[in-house]
C-alpha positions as CSV (number, residue, x, y, z in Angstrom):
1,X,0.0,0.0,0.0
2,X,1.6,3.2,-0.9
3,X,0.6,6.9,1.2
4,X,1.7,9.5,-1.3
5,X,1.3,12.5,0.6
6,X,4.3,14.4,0.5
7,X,5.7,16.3,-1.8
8,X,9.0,18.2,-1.6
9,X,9.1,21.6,0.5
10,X,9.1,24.6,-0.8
11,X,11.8,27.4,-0.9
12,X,10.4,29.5,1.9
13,X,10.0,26.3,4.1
14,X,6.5,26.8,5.4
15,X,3.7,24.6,6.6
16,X,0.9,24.8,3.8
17,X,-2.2,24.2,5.2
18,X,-4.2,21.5,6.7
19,X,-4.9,18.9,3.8
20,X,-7.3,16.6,3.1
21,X,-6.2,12.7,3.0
22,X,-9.2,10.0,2.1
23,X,-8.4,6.9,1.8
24,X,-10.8,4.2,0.8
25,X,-11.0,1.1,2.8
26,X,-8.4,-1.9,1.5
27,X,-7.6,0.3,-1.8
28,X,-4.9,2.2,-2.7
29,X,-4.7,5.6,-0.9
30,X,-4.8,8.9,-2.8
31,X,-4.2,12.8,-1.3
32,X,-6.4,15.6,-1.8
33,X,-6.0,19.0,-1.7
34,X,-2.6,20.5,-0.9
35,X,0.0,18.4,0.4
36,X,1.9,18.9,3.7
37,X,5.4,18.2,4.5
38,X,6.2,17.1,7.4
39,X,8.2,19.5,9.9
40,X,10.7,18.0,12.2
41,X,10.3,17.8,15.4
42,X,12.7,19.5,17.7
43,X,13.2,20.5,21.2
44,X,10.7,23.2,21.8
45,X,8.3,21.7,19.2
46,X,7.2,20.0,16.0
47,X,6.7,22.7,13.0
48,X,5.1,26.1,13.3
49,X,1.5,26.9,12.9
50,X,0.9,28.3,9.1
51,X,0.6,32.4,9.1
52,X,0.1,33.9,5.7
53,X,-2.9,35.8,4.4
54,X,-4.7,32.6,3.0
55,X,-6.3,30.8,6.2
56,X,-6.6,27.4,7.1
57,X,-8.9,25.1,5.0
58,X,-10.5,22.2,6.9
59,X,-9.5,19.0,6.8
60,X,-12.0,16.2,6.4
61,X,-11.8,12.9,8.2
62,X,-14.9,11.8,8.0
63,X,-14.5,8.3,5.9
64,X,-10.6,7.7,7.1
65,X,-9.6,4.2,7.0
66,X,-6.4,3.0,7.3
67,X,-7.4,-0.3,6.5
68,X,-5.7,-3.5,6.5
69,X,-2.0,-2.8,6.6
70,X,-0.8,-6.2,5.7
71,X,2.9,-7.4,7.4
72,X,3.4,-3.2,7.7
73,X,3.5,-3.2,4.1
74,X,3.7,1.1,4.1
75,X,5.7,3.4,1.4
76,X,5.3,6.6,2.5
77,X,7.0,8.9,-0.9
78,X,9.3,11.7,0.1
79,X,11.6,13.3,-2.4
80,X,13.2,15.4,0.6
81,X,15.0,14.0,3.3
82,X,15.1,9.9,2.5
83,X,14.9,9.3,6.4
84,X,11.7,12.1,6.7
85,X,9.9,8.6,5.3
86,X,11.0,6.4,7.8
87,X,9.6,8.6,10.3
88,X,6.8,9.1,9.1
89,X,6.4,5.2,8.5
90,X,6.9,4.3,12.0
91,X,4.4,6.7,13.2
92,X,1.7,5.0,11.1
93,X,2.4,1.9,12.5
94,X,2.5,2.6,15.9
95,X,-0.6,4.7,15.2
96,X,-2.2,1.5,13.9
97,X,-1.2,-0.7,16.6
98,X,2.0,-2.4,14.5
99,X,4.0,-2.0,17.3
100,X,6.5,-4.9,16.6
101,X,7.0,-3.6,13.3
102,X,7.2,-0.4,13.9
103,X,10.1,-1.3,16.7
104,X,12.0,-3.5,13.8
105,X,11.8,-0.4,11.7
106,X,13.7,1.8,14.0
107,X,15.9,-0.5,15.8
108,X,16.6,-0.6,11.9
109,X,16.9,2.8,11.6
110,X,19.2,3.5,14.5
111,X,21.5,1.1,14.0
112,X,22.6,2.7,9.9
113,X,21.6,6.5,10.6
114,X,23.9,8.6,13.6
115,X,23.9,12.0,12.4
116,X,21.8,14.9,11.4
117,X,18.3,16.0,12.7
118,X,16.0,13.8,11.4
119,X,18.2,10.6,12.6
120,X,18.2,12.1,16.2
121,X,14.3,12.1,15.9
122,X,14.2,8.7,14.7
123,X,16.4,7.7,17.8
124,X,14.0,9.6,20.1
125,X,11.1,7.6,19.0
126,X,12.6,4.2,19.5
127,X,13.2,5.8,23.2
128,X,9.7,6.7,23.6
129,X,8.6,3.2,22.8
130,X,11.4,1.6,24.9
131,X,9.8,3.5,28.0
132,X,6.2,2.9,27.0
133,X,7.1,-0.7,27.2
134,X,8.6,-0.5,30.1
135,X,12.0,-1.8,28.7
136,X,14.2,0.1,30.6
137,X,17.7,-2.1,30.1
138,X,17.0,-1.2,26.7
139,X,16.3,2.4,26.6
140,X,19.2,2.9,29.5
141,X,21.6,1.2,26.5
142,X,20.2,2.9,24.2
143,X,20.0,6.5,26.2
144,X,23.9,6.3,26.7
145,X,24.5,5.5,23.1
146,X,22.3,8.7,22.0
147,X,24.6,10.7,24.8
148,X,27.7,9.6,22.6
149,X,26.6,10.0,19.4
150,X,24.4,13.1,19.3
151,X,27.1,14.8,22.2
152,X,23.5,16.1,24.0
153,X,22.0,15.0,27.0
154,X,19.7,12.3,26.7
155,X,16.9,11.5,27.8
156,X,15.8,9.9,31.2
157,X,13.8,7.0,32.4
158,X,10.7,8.4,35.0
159,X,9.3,5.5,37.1
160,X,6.1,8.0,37.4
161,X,6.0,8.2,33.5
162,X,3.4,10.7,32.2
163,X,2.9,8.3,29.0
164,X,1.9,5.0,30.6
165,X,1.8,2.1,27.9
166,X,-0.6,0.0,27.9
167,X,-1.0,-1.8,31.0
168,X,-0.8,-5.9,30.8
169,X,-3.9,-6.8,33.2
170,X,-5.9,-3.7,31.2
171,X,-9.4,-5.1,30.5
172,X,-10.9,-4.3,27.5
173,X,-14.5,-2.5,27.8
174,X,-17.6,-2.8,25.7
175,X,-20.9,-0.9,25.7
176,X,-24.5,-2.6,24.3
177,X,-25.5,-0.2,22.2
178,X,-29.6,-0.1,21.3
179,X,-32.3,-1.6,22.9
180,X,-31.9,-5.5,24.0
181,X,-34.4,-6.7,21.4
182,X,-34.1,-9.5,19.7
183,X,-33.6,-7.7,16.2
184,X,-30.7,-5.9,17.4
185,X,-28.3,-7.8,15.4
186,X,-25.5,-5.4,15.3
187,X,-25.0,-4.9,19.1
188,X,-25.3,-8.5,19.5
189,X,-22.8,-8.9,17.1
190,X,-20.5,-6.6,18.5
191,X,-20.9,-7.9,21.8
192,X,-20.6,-11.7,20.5
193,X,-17.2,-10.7,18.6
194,X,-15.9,-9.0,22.1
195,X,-16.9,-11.9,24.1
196,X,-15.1,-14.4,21.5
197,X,-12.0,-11.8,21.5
198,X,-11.1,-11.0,24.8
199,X,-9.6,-13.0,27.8
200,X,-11.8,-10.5,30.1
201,X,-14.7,-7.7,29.3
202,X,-16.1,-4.8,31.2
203,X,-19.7,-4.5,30.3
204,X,-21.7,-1.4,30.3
205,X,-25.4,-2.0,30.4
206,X,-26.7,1.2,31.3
207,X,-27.6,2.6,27.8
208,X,-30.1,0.0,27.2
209,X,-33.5,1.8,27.4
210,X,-36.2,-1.8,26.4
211,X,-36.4,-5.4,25.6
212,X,-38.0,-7.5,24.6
213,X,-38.0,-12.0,25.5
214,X,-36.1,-12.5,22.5
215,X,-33.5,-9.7,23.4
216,X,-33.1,-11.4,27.0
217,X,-32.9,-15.0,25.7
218,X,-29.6,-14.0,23.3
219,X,-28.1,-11.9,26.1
220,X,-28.5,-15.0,28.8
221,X,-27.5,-17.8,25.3
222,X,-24.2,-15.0,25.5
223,X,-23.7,-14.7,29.0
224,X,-24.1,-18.8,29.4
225,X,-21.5,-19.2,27.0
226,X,-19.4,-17.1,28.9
227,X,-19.9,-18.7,31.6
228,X,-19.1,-22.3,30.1
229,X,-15.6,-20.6,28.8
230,X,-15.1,-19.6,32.8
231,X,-14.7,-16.1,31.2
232,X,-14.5,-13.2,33.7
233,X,-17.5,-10.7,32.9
234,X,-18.0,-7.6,34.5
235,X,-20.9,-6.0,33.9
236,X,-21.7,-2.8,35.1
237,X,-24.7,-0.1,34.9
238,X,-27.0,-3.5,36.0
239,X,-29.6,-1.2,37.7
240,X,-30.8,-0.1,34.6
241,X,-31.5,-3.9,32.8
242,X,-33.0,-4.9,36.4
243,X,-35.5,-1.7,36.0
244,X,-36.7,-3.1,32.6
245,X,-36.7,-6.8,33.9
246,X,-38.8,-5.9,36.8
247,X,-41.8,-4.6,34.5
248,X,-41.7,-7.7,32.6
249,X,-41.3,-10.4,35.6
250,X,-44.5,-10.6,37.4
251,X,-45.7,-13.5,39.5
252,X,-48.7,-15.4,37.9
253,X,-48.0,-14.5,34.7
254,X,-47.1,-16.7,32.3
255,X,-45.0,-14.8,29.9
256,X,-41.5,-13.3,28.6
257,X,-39.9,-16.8,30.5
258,X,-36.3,-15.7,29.2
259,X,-36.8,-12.6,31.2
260,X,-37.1,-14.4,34.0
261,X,-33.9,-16.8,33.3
262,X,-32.1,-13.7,32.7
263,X,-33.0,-11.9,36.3
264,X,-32.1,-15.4,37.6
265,X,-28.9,-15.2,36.1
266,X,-28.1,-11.3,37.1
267,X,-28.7,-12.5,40.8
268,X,-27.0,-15.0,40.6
269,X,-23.5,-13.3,39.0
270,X,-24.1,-10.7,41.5
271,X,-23.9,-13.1,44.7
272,X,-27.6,-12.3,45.7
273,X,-28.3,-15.6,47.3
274,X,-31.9,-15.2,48.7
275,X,-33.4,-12.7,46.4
276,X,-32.5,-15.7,43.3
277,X,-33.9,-18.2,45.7
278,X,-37.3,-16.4,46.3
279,X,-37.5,-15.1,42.5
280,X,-36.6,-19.5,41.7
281,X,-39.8,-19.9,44.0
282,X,-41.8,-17.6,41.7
283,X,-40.8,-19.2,38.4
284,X,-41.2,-22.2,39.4
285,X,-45.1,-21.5,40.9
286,X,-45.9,-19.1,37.5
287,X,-44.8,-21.7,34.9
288,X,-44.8,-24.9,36.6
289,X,-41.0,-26.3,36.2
290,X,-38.2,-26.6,38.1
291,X,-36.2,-23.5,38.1
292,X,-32.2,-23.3,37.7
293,X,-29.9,-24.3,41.2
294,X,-27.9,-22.1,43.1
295,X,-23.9,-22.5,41.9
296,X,-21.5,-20.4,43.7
297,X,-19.0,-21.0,41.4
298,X,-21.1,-18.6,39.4
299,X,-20.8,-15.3,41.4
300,X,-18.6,-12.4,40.1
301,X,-15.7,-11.1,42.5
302,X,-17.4,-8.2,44.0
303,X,-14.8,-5.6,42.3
304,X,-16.0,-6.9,39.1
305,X,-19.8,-7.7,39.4
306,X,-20.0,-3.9,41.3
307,X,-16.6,-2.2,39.8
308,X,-17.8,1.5,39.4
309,X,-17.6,3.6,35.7
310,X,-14.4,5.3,35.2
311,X,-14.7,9.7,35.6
312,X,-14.0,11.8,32.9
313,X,-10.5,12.6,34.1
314,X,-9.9,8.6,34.3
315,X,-11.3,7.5,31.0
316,X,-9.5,7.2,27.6
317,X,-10.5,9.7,25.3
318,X,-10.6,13.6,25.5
319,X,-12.3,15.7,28.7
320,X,-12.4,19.4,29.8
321,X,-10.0,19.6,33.0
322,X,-10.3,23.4,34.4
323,X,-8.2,25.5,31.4
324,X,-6.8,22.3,29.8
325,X,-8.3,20.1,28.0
326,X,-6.7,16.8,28.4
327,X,-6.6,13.3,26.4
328,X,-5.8,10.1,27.6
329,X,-5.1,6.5,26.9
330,X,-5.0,5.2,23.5
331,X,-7.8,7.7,21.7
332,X,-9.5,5.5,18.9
333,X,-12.3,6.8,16.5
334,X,-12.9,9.9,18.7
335,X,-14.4,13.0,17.3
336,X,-13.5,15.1,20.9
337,X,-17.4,16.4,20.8
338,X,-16.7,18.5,23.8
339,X,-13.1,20.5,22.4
340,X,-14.9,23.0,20.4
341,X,-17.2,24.3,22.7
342,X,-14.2,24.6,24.5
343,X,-11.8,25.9,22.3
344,X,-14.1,28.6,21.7
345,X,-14.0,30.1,25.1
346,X,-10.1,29.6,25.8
347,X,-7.0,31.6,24.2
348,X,-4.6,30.4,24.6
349,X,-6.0,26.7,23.4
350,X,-4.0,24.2,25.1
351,X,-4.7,20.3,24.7
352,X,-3.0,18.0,26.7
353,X,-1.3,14.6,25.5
354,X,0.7,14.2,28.4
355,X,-1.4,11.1,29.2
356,X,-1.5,9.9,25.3
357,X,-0.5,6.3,24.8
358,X,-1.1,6.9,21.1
359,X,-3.9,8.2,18.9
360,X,-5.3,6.7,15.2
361,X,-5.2,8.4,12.3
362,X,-9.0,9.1,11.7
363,X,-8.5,10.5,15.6
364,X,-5.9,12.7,14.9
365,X,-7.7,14.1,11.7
366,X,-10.5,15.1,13.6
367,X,-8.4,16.6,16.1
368,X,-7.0,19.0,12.8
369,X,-11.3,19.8,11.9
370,X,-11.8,20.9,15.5
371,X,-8.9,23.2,16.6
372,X,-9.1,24.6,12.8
373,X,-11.5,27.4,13.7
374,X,-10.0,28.6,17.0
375,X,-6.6,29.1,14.8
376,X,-8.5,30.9,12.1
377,X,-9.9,33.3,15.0
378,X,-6.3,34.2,15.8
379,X,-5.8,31.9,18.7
380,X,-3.1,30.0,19.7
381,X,-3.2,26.6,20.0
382,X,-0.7,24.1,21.7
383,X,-0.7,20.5,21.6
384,X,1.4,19.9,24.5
385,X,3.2,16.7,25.5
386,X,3.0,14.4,23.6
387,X,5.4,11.2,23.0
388,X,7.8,11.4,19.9
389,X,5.5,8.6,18.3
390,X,2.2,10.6,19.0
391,X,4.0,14.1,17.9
392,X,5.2,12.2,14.4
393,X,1.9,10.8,13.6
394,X,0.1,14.5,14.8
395,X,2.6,16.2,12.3
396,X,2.1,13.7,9.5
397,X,-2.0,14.5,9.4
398,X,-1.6,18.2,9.6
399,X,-1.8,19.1,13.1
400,X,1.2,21.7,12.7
401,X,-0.9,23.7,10.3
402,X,-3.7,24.9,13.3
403,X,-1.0,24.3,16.4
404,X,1.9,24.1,17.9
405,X,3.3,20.9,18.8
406,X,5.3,20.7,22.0
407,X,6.4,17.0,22.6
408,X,7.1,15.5,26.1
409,X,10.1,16.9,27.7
410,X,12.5,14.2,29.9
């Protein structure tokens, strides 16, 4: 797969402004709209925000796919600087999750290029992704190597550091989205594809607003199957599935019977020992057959079955915090719905990435759509922060032409 998107800088060496990149899913990709070159990244930041007499034209991110990048197979054209497209190449596949391949590319790197600007970037990235790893015998070598070569302090290892990779034990989260009705293919889909995926799941229940017996009998056939696989399941906003369960569980009558499995089951994950015996009492009375046993091999760990939702400052994404507004985590399809509202009472606009593990490429587009008006109002705007990886990819969409990037200091 080949991203042209570069051409060779001008004369005056500016930052044109933000382009337009679409690339349609599993073909090849093609630019539009002017192209961007881009700037390196240095020690008080990555390029300078565009200031001629023309504006900034929006970017559009809307249908961005990276698609599948097969084996890392990315040639990113650059008829500047031949190592500006090895930067950029490792940022994209970091961005996309690549990480091995994007290590093998600058361990790659590293080891052929020791001089000049761009080189000392490259060698600042592989650091970056040494500490996110939590490899530090090998960004310590490494650290003392760039000390020699580059004759510049290098950077340190933080036990406390401000770019935590991704944590080992992390379990991955899910939301239903919809109504638990038995037509709701997708989100049972979705949830069916998580379930199959992951080790562990966090569950969020709480947007589910009805159902119906057919929705309840393919979330108890899921959560059964779980169960057979031993597979940890937290699920969380319950108090708003037991609401809707309660109207449609009433002793005497003899319908929605897969509701009544399914509040069975709830109690049952959730330790309530008496309440499931009394409601196995009902069901057994209202439809005449014997209701499911007690197991207590079945009951969540507390933490899990009651583990409470994350807060805006702990959740992954983007959040208003006082004058900052701060990202964190690894930021995935987000379209930060809350950063122009803010932008648009702030000036300075500063948007923190302090806490960025990294951000996708369709994320970091729509970060360029967003902060685009505040910098045509004469604001300035600082993306401050950010790991060498992060800055590269933020640079490579067009960030630098509506703000300033300032990359993590060490």
């Amino acid at each position: 797969m080949i991203f042209s998107l570069f051409k060779k800088k001008s004369q005056d060496d500016r930052v044109p402004a933000a382009k337009v990149v679409r690339v349609p899913a599993a073909q090849e990709v093609t630019p539009s709209g002017a192209p961007v070159s881009a700037p390196a990244v240095g020690e008080e930041g990555v390029g300078a925000p565009v200031t001629d007499s023309h504006g900034f034209s929006s970017a559009d991110f809307t249908d961005l796919s990276l698609g599948d990048l097969d084996n890392g197979g990315i040639l990113l054209e650059d008829e500047g600087d031949p190592l500006q497209s090895v930067v950029e190449q490792a940022a994209v596949l970091y961005a996309n999750g690549q990480d091995s391949v994007a290590r093998s590319t600058l361990e790659d790197a590293v080891a052929r290029y020791r001089s000049g600007t761009t080189a000392e970037r490259l060698w600042l990235m592989l650091l970056d992704l040494y500490q996110m790893a939590g490899e530090k015998e090998s960004f310590e070598s490494l650290s003392l190597e760039f000390a020699k070569v580059f004759e510049k302090s290098s950077p340190s290892w933080h036990n406390a550091c401000a770019v935590p990779g991704p944590a080992p034990d992390r379990v991955p989260a899910a939301v239903f989205r919809g109504d638990m009705v038995g037509n709701n293919h997708a989100a049972f889909g979705i949830l069916a594809d998580s379930l199959e995926k992951s080790a562990r799941l966090r569950l969020d229940l709480s947007k589910v607003q009805s159902l119906d017996n057919e929705g309840a009998a393919r979330f108890l056939d899921l959560l059964l199957q779980s169960a057979k696989r031993k597979q940890p399941l937290a699920l969380l906003g319950l108090a708003q599935l037991e609401h809707l369960l309660s109207a449609k569980v009433v002793p005497g009558q003899r319908q929605d019977p897969d509701c009544w499995l399914l509040q069975l089951e709830l109690l049952q994950r959730q330790g309530q020992q008496e309440a499931f015996e009394e409601k196995a009492v009902d069901y057994a009375v209202t439809f005449e057959v014997s209701p499911p046993s007690w197991d207590g091999h079945r009951v969540q760990p507390q933490d899990q079955s009651q583990a409470p939702e994350k807060s805006p400052e702990e959740a992954e994404g983007g959040h208003v915090q006082g004058d900052v507004y701060r990202c964190v985590g690894e930021i995935r399809n987000e379209r930060f719905p809350d950063l122009k509202d803010f932008a648009a009472t702030r000036d300075p606009v500063v948007v923190d990435f302090a806490a960025v593990v990294r951000i996708d490429f369709v994320s970091a587009g729509a970060l360029v759509n967003v902060l685009t008006p505040a910098k045509q109002a004469g604001k300035a705007v600082f993306v401050r922060g950010a790991n060498r990886l992060v800055a590269e990819l933020l640079a490579l969409v067009g960030v630098t032409g509506v703000a300033r990037i300032l990359p993590l200091r060490k």
